[in-house]
C-alpha positions as CSV (number, residue, x, y, z in Angstrom):
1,X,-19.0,-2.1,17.1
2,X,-17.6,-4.8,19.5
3,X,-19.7,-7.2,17.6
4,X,-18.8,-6.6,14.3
5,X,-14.7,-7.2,15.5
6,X,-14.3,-3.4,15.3
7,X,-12.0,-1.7,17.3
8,X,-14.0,0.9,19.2
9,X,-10.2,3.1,20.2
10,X,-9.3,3.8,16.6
11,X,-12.8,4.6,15.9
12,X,-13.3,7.1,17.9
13,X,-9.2,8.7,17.4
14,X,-10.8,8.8,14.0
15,X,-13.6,10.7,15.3
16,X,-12.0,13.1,17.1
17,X,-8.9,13.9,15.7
18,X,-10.7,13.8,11.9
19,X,-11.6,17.2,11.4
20,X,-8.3,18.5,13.0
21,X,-6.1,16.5,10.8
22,X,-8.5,17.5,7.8
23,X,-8.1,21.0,8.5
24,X,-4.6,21.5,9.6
25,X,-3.8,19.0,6.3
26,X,-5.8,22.1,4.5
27,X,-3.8,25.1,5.3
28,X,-1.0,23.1,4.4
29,X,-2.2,23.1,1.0
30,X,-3.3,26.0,1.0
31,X,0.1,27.7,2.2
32,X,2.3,25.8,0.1
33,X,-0.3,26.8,-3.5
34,X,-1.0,22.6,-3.2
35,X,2.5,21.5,-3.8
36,X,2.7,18.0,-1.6
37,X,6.7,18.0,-1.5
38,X,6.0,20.9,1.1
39,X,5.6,17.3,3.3
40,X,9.6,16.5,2.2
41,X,11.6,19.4,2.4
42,X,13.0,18.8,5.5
43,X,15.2,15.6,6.4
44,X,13.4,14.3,9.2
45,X,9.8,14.6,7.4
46,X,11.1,13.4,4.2
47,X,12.9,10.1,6.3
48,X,9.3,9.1,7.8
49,X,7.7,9.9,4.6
50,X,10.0,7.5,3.0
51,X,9.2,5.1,5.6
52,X,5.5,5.6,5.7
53,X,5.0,4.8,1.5
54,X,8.0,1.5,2.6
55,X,5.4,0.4,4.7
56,X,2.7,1.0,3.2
57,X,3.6,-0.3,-0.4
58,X,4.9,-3.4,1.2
59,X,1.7,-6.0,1.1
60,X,1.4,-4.5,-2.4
61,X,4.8,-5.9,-3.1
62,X,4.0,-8.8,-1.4
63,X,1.0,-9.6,-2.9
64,X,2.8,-9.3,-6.2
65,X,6.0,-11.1,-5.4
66,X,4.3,-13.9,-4.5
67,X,1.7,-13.9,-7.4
68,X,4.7,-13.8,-10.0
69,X,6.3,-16.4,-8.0
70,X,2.8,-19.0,-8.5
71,X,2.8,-17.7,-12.3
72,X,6.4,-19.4,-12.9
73,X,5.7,-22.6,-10.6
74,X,2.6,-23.1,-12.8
75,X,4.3,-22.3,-16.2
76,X,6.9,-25.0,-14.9
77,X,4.9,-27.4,-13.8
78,X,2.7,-26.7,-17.4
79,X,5.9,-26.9,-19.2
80,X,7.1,-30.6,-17.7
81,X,3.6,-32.2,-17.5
82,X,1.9,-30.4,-20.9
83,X,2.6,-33.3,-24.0
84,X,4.0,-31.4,-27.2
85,X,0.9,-31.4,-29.5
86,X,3.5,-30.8,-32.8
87,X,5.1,-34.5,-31.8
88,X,1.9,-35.9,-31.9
89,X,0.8,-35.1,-35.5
């Protein structure tokens, strides 16, 4: 795993504590007749899962902040540098 730049701790966290999280996550379900805002009701969990979807929509954010923000450089730069074709005829 070493070779292929894999990290060999969170491998094996994943390992071990996989089936654990899998089945406590399924009596959760189970308990709460598969409503997910069972996760929220309380302040503190719905604070870190406000935090947790923050973080992790954040490179999706990114990533589209920053393609909207080559979109308008290149209409801009299409605008001043494209001749008008209907002054040409």
């Amino acid at each position: 795993m070493e070779a292929n730049d894999i990290p060999v701790a969170p491998a094996i966290l994943g390992i071990v504590l996989g089936r654990l999280l899998e089945d406590s996550f399924m009596v959760s379900m189970i308990k709460s007749d598969w409503d997910l805002m069972v996760f929220f009701q309380r302040p503190v969990s719905a604070v870190l899962g406000v935090i947790t979807v923050i973080l992790w929509s954040g490179p999706f954010i990114a990533a589209f902040r920053k393609w909207r923000r080559g979109a308008k450089d290149c209409e801009a730069q299409t605008k001043a540098c494209k001749p008008n074709v209907d002054d040409a005829i």
